[in-house]
C-alpha positions in Angstrom: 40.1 74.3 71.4 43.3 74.3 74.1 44.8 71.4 75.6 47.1 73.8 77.8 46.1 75.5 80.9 48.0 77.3 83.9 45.5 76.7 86.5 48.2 76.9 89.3 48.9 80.6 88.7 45.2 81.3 89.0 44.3 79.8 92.0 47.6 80.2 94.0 50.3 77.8 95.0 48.4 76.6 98.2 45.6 74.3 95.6 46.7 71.2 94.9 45.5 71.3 91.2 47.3 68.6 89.8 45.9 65.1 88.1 45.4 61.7 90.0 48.3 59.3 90.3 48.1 56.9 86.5 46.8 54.6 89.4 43.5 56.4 90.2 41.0 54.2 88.6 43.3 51.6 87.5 43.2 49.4 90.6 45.2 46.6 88.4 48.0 48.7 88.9 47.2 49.6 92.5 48.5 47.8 95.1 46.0 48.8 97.9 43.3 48.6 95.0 43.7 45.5 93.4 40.4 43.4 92.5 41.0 39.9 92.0 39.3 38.3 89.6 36.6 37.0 91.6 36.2 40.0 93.4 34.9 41.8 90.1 31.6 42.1 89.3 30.0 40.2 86.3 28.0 41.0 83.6 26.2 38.0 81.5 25.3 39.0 77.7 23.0 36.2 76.2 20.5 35.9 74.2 19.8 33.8 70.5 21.7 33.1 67.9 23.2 36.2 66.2 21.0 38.4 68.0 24.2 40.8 68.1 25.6 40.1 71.6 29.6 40.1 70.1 29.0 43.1 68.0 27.5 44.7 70.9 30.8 44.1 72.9 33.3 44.4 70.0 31.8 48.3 69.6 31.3 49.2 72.8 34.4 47.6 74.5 36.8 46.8 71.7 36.4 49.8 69.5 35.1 47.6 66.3 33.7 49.6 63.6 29.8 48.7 63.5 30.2 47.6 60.0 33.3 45.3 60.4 30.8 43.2 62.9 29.1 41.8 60.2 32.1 39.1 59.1 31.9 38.2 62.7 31.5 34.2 63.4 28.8 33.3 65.9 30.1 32.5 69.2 30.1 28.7 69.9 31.1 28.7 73.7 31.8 31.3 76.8 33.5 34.2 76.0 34.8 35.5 79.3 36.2 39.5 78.7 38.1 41.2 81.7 37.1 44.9 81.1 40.1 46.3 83.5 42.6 48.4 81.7 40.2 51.2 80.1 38.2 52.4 82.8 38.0 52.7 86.6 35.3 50.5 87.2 36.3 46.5 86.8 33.9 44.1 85.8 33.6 40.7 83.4 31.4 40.2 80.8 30.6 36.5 79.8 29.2 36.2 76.3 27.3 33.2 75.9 26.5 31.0 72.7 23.2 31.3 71.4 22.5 27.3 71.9 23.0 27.0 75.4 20.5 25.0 77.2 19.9 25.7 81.3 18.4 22.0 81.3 21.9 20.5 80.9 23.3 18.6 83.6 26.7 19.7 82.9 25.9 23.4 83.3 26.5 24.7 86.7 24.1 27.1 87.2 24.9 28.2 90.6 28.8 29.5 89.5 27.4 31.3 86.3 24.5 33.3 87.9 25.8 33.3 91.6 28.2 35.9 91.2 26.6 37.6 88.6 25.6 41.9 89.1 24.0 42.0 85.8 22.2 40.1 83.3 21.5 41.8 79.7 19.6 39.3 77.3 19.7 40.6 73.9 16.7 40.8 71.5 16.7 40.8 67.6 13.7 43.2 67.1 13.5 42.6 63.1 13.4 38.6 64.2 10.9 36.4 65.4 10.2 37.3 68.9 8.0 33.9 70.1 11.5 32.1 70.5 13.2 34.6 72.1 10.5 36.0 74.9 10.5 32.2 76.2 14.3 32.1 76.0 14.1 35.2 77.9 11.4 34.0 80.1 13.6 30.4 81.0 16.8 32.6 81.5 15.8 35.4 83.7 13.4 32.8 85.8 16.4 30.0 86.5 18.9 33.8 87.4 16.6 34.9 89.8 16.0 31.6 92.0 19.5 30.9 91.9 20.8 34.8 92.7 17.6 37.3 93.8 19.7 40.4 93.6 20.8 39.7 89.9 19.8 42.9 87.7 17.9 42.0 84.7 17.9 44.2 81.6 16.8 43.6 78.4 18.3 45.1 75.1 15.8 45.6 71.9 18.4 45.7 69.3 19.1 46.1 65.9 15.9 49.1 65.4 18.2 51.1 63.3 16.4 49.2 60.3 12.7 49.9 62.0 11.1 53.2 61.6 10.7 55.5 65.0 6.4 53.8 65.2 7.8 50.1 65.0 10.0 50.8 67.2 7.6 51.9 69.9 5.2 49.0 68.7 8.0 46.5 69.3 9.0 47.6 72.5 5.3 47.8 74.0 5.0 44.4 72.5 8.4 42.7 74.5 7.3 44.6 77.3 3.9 43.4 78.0 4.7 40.0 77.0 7.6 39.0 78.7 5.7 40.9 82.1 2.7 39.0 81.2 4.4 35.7 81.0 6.0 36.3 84.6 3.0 37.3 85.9 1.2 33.9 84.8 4.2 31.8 86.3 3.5 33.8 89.6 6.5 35.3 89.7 6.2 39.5 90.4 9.6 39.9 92.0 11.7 39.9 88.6 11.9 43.6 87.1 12.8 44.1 83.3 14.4 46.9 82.1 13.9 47.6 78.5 16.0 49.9 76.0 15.9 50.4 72.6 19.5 49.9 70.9 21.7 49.2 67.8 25.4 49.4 67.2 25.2 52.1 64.0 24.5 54.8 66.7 24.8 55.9 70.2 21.9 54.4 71.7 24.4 50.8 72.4 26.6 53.4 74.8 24.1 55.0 76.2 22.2 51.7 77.3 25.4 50.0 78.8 26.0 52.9 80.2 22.7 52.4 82.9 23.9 48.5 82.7 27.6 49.9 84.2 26.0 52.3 86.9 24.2 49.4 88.6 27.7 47.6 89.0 28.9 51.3 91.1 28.2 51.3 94.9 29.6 54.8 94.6 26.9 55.9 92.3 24.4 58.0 94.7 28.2 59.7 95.6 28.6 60.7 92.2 25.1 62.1 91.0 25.3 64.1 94.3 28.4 65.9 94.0 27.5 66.5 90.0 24.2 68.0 91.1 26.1 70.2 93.9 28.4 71.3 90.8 26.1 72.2 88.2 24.0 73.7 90.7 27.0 75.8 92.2 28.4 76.4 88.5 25.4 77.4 86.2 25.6 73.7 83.8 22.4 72.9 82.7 23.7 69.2 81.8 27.0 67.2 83.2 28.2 63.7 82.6 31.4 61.7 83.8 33.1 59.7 81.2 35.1 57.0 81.0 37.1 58.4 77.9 38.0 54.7 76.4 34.4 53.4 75.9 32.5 56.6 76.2 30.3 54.7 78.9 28.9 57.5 81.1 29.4 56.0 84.5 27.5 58.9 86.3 25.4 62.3 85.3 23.2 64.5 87.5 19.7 64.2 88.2 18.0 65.6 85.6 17.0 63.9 82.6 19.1 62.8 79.8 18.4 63.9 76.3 19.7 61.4 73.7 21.0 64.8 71.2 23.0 66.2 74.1 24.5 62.8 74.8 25.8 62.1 71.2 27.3 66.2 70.9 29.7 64.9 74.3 30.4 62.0 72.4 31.7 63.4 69.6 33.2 65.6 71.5 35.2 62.9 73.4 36.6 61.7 69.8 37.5 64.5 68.5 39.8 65.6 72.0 41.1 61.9 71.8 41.8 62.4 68.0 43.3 65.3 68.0 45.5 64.5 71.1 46.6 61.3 69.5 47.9 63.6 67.0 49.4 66.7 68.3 49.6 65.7 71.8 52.6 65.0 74.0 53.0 61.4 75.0 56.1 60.4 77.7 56.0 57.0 76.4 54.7 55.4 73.7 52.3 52.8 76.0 51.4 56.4 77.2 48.1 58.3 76.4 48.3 61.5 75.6 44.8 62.6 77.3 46.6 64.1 80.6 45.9 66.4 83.4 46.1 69.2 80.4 43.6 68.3 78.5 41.2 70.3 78.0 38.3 72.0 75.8 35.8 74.1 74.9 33.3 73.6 71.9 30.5 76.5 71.4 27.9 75.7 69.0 26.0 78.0 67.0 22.8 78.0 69.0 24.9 79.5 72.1 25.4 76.4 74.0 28.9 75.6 75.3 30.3 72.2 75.1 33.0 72.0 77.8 35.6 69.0 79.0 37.7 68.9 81.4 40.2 65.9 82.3 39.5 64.4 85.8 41.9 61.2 85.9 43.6 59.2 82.8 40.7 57.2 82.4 37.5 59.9 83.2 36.5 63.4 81.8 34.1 65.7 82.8 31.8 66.9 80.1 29.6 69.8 80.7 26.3 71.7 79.0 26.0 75.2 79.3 24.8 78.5 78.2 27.2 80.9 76.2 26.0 83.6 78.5 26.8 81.6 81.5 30.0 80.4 80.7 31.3 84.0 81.2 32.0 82.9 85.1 34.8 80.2 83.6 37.1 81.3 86.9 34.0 79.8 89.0 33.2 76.8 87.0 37.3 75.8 86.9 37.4 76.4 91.1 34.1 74.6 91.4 35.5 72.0 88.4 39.2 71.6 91.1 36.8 70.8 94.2 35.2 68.6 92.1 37.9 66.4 91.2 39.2 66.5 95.1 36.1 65.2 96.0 36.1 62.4 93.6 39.4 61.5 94.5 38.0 61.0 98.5 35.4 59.1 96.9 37.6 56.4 95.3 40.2 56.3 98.0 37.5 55.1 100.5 36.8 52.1 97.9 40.5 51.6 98.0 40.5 51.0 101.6 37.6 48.8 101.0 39.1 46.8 98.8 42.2 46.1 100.7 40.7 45.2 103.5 38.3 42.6 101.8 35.3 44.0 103.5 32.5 45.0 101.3 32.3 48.1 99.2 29.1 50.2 100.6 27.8 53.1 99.0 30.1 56.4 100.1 28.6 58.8 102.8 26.6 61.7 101.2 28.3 64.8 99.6 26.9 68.1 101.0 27.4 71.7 99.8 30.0 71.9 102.9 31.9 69.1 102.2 32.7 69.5 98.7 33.3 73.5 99.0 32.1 74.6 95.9 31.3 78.0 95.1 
């Protein structure tokens, strides 16, 4: 493993190899970039009564150890969370008490689902589902006639404790019921997304991780360019981070496997871990993942584990065969074009968001554009 790399040398003084600005993907910092407040998208996280909706943002977003959740206090009103400093992408989650009732007259509906991009009602699947498929049935039903573009997804959570046959059984079971009960209230325009998670392992990330892509206009951008680069580069498997909550916020097209997801996780701690340690920080509000970090992981069954930084905040994490990583001075070039693109990518949402239009999906990426090799 390096963290050091002359890439200038090798490619000549004319390629502008360097990292993005400490502003690239922090648009709080960013004066052309800035999203107000109300300009961010929103994410809703409800659900019953210590279903696990905190712990499922105290892990994923605030870096709680799964097991210190359980002294946590149920949540008794909003919880409104601005997720802006630790990755590129700026959005609000609103954690809501178990006990809230949409028949209130007090509640306005219209401000809570109105600007909402995302709503993820959580599911205790060792619990009593009756109560909570009509919970979910009332809540996705009153989101959807008030905002008809609102995503809905549904988390299944807590199957650690279920074997791999309940877990299946449960999920078939949410599914057909909660469809069934729309169906019967003649409603077919609502679509549920279902996924299978719990804090004690990666499946939490990996599920807000397809909850986070629907909040990127930019997405299509992204999977193209990553398919032009593994395609150009000999990766069987590539995935953009965001290094802080290990939330993929793009991969290419092909499918992801839940083992290869969990190696570039650990991989992302032990690079943070180990640059915490013997890295080399300006400042100490500084981190010391930096347009040097680097590295390169081969595993005993002659796959190739390889990261490379892209900004402060993302890192490219590649899959590859041993055999094939023998062309590294192709896949670095190809990696450098990468990055450039990416950079054109997010300036255009810059523009955007300065001047207050809305943020479209960016034009295509073709093999001529983004120059790879």
């Amino acid at each position: 493993m390096s963290f050091d790399q002359d890439e200038e040398d090798q490619y000549g003084p004319t390629y502008n190899v360097g990292s993005f600005s400490k502003d690239f993907g922090y648009f709080d910092n960013d004066e052309v970039g800035t999203a107000r407040p109300e300009q961010k998208p929103r994410i809703l996280l409800m659900g019953l009564r210590r279903s696990g909706k905190s712990s499922i943002l105290k892990v994923v977003f605030q870096k709680m150890s799964p097991n210190e959740t359980l002294f946590l206090e149920s949540t008794n009103k909003i919880v409104k969370e601005d997720i802006s400093n630790s990755s590129f992408v700026q959005f609000q989650i609103w954690d809501f008490p178990g006990q809230i009732n949409f028949f209130d007259p007090s509640l306005d509906l219209d401000n809570m689902f109105g600007g909402c991009g995302v709503l993820v009602f959580v599911i205790d699947a060792q619990d009593d589902l009756t109560e909570a498929l009509n919970k979910l049935h009332i809540t996705v039903t009153k989101a959807h006639k008030i905002n008809p573009n609102i995503k809905c997804e549904v988390f299944i959570h807590k199957v650690d404790g279920l074997t791999e046959d309940n877990k299946m059984d449960v999920q078939r079971d949410i599914n057909q019921r909660s469809n069934d009960d729309l169906q019967d209230a003649g409603i077919d325009s609502i679509h549920l997304s279902f996924y299978l998670t719990s804090i004690y392992d990666h499946s939490i990330f990996e599920a807000f991780s397809k909850v986070v892509q629907k909040l990127i206009p930019q997405l299509p951008a992204l999977e193209n360019l990553l398919n032009i680069l593994i395609s150009n580069s000999a990766i069987e498997k590539a995935f953009l981070f965001d290094v802080v909550s290990k939330i993929y916020i793009a991969t290419d097209s092909s499918p992801v496997d839940m083992q290869s997801y969990q190696l570039c996780c650990d991989m992302i701690d032990v690079v943070i871990d180990v640059s915490g340690i013997y890295g080399v920080q300006d400042d100490c509000d500084s981190t010391a993942f930096d347009s040097q970090s680097f590295s390169l992981i081969k595993l005993n069954n002659s796959t190739v584990l390889y990261l490379r930084e892209v900004s402060t905040c993302l890192a490219l994490v590649c899959i590859l065969r041993e055999d094939n990583f023998e062309k590294q001075g192709v896949i670095d070039y190809n990696f450098l074009c990468f990055r450039k693109a990416i950079q054109q990518v997010f300036e255009l949402r810059n523009k955007s968001l300065a001047s207050g239009s809305p943020t479209d999906d960016a034009p295509p990426v073709t093999n001529s554009d983004s120059q790879l090799n």
